[in-house]
N, C-alpha and C positions, 0 to 999 in steps of 0.2 A: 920427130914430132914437129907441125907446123908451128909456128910462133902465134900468140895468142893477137885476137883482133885488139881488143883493150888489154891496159896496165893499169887496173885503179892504182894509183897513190894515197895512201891518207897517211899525213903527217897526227902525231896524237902528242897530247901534255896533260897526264894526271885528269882523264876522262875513260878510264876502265871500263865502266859499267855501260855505257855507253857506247864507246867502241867494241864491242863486243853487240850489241846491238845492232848497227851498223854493220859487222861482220854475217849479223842472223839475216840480216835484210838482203845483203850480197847473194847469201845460199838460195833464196828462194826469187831469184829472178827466173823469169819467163820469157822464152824465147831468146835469150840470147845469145850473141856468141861466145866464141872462147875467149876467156879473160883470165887473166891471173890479179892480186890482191898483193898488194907493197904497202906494208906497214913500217913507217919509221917514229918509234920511240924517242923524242929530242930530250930526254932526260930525267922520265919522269921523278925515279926514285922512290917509286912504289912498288903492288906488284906488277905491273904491265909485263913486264919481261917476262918474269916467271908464269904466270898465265897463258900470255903468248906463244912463248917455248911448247909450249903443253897445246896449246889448241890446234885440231886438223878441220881441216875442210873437206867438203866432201866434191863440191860443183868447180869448185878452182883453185888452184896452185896458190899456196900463199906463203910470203917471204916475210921477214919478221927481222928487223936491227933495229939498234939502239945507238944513238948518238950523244955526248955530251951538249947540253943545255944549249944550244944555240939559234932557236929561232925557226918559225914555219920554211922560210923562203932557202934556206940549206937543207930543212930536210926534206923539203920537192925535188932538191938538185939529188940530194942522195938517192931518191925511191926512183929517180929516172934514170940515176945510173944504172941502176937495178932490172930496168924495163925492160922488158923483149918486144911487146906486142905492139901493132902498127900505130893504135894511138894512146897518149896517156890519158886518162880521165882523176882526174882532181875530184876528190870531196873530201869534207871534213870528220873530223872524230866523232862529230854531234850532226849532220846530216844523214838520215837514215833514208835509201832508195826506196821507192815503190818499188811496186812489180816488174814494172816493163822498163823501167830507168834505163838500162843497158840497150834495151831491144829500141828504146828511141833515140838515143845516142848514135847506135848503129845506122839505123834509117838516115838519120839528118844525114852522116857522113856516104850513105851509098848512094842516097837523091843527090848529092852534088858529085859522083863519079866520084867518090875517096878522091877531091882535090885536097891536094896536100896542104894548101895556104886558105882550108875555113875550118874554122872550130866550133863546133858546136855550143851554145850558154843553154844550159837546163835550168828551169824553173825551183826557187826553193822558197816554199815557204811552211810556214807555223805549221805542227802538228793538228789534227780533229779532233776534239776533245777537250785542251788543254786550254787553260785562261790565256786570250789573248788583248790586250789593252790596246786602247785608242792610238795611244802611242807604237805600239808595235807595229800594227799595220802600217803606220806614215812612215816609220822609217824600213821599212820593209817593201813598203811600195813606191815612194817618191824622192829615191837615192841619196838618204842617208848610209843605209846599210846597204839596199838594193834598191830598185829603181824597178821593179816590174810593170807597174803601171805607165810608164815612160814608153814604154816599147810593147810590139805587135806580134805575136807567135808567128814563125817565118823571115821575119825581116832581118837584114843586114843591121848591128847594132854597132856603135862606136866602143874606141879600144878598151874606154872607162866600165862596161861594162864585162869584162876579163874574172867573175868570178870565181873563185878557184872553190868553193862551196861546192861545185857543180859544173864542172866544162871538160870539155873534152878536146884535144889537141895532137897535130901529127906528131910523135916522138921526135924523128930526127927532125924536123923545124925548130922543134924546143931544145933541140941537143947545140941549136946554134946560139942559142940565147938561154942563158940560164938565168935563173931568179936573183938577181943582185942579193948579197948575203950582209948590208953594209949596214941595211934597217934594222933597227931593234926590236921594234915591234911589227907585229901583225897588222900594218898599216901601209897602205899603198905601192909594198912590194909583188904584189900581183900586176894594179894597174901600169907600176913602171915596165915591166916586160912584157905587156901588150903594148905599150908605148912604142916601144923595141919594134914588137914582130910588127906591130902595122904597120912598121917604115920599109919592111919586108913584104909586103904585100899580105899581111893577115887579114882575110875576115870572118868577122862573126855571125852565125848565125841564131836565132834564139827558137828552141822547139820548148814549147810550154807544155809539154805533154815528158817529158822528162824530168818527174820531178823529185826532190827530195824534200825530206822535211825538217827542219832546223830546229833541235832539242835545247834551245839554250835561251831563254825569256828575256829581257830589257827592261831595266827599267829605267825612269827618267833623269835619275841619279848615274846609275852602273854606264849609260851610254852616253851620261855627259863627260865625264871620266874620258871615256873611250874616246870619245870627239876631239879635245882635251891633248892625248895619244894621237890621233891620228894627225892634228894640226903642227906638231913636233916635225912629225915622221914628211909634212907637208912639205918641210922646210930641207929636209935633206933632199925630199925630191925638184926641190927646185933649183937646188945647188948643179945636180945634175942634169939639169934639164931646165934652163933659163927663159927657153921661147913657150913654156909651158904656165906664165908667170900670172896671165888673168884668169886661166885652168885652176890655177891652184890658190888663186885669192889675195895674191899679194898687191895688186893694182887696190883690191876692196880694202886691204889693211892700212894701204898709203894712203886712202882719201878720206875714208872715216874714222869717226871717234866711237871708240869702243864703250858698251854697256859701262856706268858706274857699279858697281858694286849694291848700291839701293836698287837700281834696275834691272839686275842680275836677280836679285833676290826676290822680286816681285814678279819678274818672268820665271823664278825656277817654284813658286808658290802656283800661280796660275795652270804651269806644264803637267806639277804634279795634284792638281785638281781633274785635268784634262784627263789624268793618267787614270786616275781613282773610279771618275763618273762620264760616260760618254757624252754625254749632250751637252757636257761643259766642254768638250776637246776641240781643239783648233789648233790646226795644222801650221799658221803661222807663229802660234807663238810656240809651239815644237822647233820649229825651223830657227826662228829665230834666238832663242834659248842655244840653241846648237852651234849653229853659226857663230855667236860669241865665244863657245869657248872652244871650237875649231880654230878660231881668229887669234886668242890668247895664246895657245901651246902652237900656232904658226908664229906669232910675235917671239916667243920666246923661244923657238928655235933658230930663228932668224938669230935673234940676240946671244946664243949659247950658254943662257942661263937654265940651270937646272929646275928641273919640274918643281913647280910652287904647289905645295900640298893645297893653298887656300884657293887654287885653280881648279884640282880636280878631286875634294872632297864633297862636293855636292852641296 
């Protein structure tokens, strides 16, 4: 039997009902080629396994393991050891494909002659239907979460934008660089091994007609948190990567004075006004709201001091 064109990957943690979703969306693609589906379980401790065990596919080969508790960016390294098929394609437990997802994934990589060093980024956004806030869209379009509105369907995009939501990549390029496993969160261990392969000559290209859709809502609380997480996770990647230092904000951290605590609290009243009623929403002070406590858990990882609850309780 030939080897499959795609390896979807999805890493999953205690989102069942969902992934299985995600699995419905898989079966009913259109036009595509052959793919096989790599589920890795990073520990959920529910029923994922037992369900899993139990579920067949009809349209593609699906592999199914379980890992002890250890984080997205190990069980991308496990589900690619897994892989056969010429390229891996990444997405998450809570991004559900459209129809033709595959079939445009395919496209982008045959329009460039399957060169081995461009990857595909597919477009992910919000559900149809489902309540979307003022806030959602900003950080969904002007790279907080994602950056869609930043970039042009077709174009060569930088390495920052390495979704792992939605991309597709040659296997053995990625067999040369694996997902550093050192992060503890699901925080900029994507961008650091597109860091990686760009130095390898990776690029990206973005097909916005590839898209999936992201079941998982924000709000201005839960993503400051995250921000929070992700400014921590800031500071390990700067450890590793020191010429990345105005990339990652630490020149910004070195020269200004961070929000007081009264100003925190008057920017996180206004965000969650903005978040409530549209026509109060502004983008800077989302931004800026963010930015601070991006700034704080970068501070405080720099510092090696352990997460300040009064940081990221909202």
């Amino acid at each position: 039997m030939a080897a499959p064109y795609f390896s979807v990957v999805i890493p999953t943690y205690k989102r069942l009902p969902m992934l299985l979703r995600v699995l419905d969306a898989l079966e009913g693609q259109q036009a595509a080629p052959e793919f096989e589906v790599i589920v890795i379980d990073d520990g959920s401790g529910d029923d994922t396994a037992d369900v899993m065990q139990a579920r067949r596919a009809e349209h593609f080969a699906l592999t199914f393991e379980s890992q002890p508790n250890s984080g997205p960016g190990r069980a991308r390294n496990h589900g690619v050891e897994l892989a056969t098929g010429r390229y891996v394609l990444f997405i998450g437990d809570d991004t559900v494909p459209e129809p033709r997802f595959l079939a445009q994934h395919a496209r982008s990589h045959s329009d460039a002659g399957d060169d081995p060093h461009l990857a595909c980024l597919g477009y992910t956004g919000w559900p149809a239907g489902e309540r979307v806030t003022a806030f959602m869209d900003y950080i969904n379009d002007f790279g907080l979460q994602f950056g869609y509105k930043l970039i042009r369907d077709g174009e060569i995009v930088p390495f920052n934008f390495f979704y792992t939501s939605n991309i597709s990549i040659d296997r053995q390029l990625l067999g040369l660089e694996p997902f550093d496993t050192t992060f503890p969160a699901a925080a900029w261990e994507d961008i650091e091994l597109a860091f990686r392969l760009d130095a390898l000559g990776l690029k990206i290209r973005y097909n916005a007609q590839a898209i999936t859709r992201h079941y998982h809502p924000m709000t201005v609380d839960s993503f400051a948190r995250r921000q929070y997480t992700v400014g921590r996770s800031g500071a390990i990647f700067y450890r590793k990567h020191p010429e990345l230092a105005g990339f990652l904000g630490i020149h910004e951290l070195e020269t200004r004075t961070l929000a007081s605590d009264r100003q925190l609290a008057h920017l996180r009243r206004r965000a969650r006004l903005g978040e409530r009623f549209r026509l109060l929403a502004t983008n800077r002070v989302f931004e800026t709201l963010m930015r601070e406590h991006y700034l704080r858990g970068l501070r405080d990882g720099l510092a090696g001091s352990p997460a300040s609850s009064n940081e990221t309780s909202g």
